[in-house]
Backbone as CSV, one residue per row, in Angstrom:
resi,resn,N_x,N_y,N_z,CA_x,CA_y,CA_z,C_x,C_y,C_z
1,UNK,21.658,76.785,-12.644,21.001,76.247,-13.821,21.580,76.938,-15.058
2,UNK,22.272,76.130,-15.825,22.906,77.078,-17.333,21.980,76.243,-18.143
3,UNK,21.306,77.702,-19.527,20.660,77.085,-20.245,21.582,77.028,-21.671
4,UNK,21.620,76.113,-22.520,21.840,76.268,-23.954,20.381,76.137,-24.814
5,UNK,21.234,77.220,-26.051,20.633,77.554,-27.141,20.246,76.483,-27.700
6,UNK,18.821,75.655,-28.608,18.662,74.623,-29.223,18.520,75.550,-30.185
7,UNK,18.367,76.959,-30.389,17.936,77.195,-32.164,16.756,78.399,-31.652
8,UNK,16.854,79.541,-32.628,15.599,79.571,-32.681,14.559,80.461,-31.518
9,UNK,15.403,80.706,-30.786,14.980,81.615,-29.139,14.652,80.254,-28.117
10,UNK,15.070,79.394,-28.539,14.704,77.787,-27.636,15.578,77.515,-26.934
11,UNK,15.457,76.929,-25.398,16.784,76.678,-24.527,16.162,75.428,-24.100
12,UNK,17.252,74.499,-23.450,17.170,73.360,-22.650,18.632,73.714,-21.498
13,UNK,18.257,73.522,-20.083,18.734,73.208,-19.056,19.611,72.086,-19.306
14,UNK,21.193,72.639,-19.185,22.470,71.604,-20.173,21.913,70.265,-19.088
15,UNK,22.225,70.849,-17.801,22.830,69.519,-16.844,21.599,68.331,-17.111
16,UNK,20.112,68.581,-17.284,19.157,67.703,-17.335,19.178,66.613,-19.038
17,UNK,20.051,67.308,-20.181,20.609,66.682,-21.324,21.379,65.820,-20.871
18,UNK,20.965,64.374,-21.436,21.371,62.998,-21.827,22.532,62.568,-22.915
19,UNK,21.247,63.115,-23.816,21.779,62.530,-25.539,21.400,63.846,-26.482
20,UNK,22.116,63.899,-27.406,22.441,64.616,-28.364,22.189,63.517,-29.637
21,UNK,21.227,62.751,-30.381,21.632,61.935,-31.487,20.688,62.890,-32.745
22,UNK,21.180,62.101,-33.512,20.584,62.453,-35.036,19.086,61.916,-35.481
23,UNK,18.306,62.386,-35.975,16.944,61.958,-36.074,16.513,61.047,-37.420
24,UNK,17.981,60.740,-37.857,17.961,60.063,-39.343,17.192,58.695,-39.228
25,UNK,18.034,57.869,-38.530,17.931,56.302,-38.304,16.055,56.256,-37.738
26,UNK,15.813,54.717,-38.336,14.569,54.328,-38.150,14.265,54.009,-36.710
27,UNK,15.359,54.032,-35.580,14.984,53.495,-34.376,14.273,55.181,-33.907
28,UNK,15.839,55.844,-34.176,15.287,57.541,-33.484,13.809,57.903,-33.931
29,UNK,13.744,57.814,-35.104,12.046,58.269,-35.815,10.554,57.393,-34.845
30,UNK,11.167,55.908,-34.541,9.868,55.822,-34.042,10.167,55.589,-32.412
31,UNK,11.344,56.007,-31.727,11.066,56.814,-30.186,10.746,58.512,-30.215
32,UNK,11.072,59.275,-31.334,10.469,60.236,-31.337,8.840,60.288,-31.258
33,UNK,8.190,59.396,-32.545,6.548,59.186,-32.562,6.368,58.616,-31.352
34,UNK,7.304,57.563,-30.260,6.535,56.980,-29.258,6.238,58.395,-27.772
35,UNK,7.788,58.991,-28.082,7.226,60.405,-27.389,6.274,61.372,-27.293
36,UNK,5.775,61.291,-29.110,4.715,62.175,-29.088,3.445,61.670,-28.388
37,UNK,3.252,60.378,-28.786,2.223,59.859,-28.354,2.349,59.438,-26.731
38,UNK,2.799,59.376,-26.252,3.293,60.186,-24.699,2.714,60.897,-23.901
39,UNK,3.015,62.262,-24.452,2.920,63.540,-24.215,4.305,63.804,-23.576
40,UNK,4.932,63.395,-24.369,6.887,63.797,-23.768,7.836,64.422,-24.688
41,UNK,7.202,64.720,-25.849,7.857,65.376,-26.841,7.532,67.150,-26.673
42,UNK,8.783,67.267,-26.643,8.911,68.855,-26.880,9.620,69.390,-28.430
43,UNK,8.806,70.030,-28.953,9.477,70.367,-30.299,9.719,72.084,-30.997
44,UNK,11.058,72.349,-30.356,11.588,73.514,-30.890,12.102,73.796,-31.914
45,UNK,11.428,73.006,-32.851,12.575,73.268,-34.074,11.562,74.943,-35.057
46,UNK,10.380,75.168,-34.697,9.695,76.535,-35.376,9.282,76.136,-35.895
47,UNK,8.951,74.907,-36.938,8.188,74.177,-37.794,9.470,73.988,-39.204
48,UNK,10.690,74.066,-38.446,12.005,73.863,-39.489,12.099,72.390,-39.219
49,UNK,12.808,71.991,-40.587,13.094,70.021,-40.185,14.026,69.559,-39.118
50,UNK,13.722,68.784,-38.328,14.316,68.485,-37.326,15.805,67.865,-37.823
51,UNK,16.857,68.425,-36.771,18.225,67.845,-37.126,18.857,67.420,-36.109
52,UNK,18.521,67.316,-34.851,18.391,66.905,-33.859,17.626,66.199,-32.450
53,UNK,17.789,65.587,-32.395,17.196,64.953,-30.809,17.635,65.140,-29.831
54,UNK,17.046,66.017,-28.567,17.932,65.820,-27.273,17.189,64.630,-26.514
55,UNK,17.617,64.101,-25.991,17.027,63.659,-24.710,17.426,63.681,-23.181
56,UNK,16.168,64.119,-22.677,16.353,64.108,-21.061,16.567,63.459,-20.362
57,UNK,16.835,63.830,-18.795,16.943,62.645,-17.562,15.406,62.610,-17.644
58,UNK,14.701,63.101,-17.624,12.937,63.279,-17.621,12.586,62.145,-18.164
59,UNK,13.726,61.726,-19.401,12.746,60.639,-20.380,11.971,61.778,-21.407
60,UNK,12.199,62.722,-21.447,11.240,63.835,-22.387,12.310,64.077,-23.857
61,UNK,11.548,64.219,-24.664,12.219,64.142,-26.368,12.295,65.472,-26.647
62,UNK,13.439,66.509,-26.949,13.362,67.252,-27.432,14.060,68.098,-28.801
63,UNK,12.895,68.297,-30.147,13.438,68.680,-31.574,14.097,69.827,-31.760
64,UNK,15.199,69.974,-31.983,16.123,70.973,-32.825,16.156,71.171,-34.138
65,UNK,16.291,71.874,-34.647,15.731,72.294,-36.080,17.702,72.687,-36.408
66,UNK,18.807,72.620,-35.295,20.202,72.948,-35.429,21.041,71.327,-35.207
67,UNK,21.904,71.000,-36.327,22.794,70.126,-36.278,23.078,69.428,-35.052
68,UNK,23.068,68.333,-34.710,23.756,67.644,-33.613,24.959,68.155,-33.377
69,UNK,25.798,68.461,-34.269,27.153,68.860,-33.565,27.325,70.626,-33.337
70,UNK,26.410,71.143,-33.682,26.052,72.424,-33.320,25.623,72.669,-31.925
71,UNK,24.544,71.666,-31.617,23.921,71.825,-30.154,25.354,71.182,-29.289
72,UNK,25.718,70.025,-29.819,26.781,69.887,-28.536,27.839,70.520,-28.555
73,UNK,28.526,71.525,-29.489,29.521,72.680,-29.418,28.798,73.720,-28.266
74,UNK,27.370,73.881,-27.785,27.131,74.833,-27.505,26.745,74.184,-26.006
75,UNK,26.755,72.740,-25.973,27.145,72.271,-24.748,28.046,72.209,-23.689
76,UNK,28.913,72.426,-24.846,30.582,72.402,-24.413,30.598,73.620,-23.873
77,UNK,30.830,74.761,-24.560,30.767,75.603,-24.953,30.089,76.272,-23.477
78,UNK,29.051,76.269,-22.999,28.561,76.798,-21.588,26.997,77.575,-21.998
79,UNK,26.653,77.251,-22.990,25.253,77.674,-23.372,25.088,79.080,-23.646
80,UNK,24.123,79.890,-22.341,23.977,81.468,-22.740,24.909,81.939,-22.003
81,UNK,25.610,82.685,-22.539,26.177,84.042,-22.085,25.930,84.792,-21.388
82,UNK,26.418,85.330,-20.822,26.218,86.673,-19.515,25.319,87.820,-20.662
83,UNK,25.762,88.398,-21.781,25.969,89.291,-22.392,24.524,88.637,-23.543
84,UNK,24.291,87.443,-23.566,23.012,86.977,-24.060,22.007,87.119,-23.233
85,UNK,22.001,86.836,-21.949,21.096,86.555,-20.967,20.416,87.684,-20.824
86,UNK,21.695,88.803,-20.254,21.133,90.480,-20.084,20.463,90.919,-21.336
87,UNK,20.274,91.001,-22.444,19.991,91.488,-23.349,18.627,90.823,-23.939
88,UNK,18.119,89.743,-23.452,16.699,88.769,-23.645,16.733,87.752,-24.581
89,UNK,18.051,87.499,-25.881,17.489,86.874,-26.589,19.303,85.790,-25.763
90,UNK,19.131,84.513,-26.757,19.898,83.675,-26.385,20.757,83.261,-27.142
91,UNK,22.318,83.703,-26.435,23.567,83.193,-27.265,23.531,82.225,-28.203
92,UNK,23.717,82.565,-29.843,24.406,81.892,-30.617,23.084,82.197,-31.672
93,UNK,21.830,82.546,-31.510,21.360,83.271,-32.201,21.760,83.786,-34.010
94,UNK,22.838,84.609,-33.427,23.222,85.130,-34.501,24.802,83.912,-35.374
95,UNK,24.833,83.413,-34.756,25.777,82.565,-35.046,25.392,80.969,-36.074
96,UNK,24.116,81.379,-36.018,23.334,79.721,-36.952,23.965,79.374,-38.198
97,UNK,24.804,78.619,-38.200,25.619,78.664,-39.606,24.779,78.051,-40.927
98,UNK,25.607,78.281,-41.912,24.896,77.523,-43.641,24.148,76.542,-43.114
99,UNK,25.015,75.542,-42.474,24.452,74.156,-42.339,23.365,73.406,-41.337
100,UNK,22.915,74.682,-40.834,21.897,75.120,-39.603,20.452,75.676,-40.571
101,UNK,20.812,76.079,-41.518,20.033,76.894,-42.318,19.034,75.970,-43.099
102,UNK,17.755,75.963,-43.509,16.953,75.282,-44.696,16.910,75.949,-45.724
């Protein structure tokens, strides 16, 4: 099981990630509200504005408060680290760039 960083001390299990989209467009905004009202929304963004959507094989919605192309660099990328993992908090942490930032 490799986890990646969504932001924030927040992880998602890569292999169970679907989709990576943007939360701009009017379709994403109201399958996000149809998630909440669900009970399938998971929202890690800390109470920062959402800049991402993952979605699961679950069918479960989950908010990033870090760029779409941030989370999937860190997809690519192999998530936490050996050297993140041992230490408690989760790779890339310190790495949240300007455009990650509010």
């Amino acid at each position: 099981m490799r986890l990646v960083n969504i932001g924030y001390g927040n992880a998602v299990v890569a292999e169970r990630v679907v989709a990576i989209v943007s939360p701009e467009s009017a379709p994403m905004k109201r399958f996000k509200e149809e998630a909440r009202k669900a009970g399938r929304l998971i929202d890690g963004t800390q109470g920062r504005r959402t800049r991402s959507i993952l979605i699961t094989d679950s069918d479960h919605i989950v908010l990033s408060a870090l760029q779409t192309e941030t989370v999937a660099e860190r997809l690519e990328r192999g998530g936490v680290g050996a050297a993140g993992a041992a230490s408690g908090s989760l790779a890339g942490d310190a790495e949240v760039g300007a455009r990650d930032e509010v």
